[in-house]
N, C-alpha and C positions, 0 to 999 in steps of 0.2 A: 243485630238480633232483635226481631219483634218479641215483647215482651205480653205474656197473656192479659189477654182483657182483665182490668181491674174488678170488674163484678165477681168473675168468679173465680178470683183468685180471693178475694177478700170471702164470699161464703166458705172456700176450705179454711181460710183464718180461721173461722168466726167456728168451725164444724172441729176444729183441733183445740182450740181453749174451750171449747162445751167440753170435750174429751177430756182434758187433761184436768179438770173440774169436775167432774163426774169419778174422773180415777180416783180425787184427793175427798171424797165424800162430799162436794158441793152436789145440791140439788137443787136451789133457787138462787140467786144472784140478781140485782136490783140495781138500776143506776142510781143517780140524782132525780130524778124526776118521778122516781117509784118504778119503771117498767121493766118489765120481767127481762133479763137479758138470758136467760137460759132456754132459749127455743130455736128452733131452725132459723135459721137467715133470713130466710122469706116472710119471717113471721116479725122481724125486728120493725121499732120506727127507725125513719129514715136520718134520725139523729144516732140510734146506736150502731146502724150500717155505715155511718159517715164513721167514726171509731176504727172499725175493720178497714176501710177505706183508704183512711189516713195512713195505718198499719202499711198497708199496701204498695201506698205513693210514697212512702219512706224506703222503703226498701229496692224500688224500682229505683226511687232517686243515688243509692248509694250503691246499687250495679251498673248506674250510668256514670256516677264519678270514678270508681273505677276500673273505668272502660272493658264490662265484662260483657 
C-alpha cells in the first residue's frame, strides 16, 4: 500500500490539533523560539512543519511494522 505524501498528510495533522485547540479555548500557542504555532500550515517555519512531519514519519513507520 503507498502511503499519502508526508506534506499533506502532516498539514491535516497540523489543521486537527489547531481544532482540537480552538475546541479547548486555545487561541495562541507559541513554541520555544516564540513563533506563533496557531496558523495554517503554510504559514508555520519550517522547524514547527518538521513537528507535524515527525508526527507523520511515526505513524507511517508503525503501519509498516505492522505490515498494514
Amino acid at each position: 500500500m503507498k502511503l499519502p505524501d508526508i506534506e499533506l498528510v502532516a498539514a491535516e495533522v497540523h489543521s486537527a490539533w489547531m481544532e482540537t485547540k480552538r475546541s479547548q479555548g486555545v487561541t495562541s500557542r507559541k513554541d520555544e523560539r516564540g513563533d506563533e504555532l496557531m496558523v495554517p500550515y503554510g504559514e508555520l517555519s519550517e522547524l514547527a512543519k518538521e513537528l507535524d512531519r515527525s508526527t507523520v514519519r511515526a505513524v507511517y513507520a508503525a503501519i509498516e511494522r505492522l505490515g498494514l
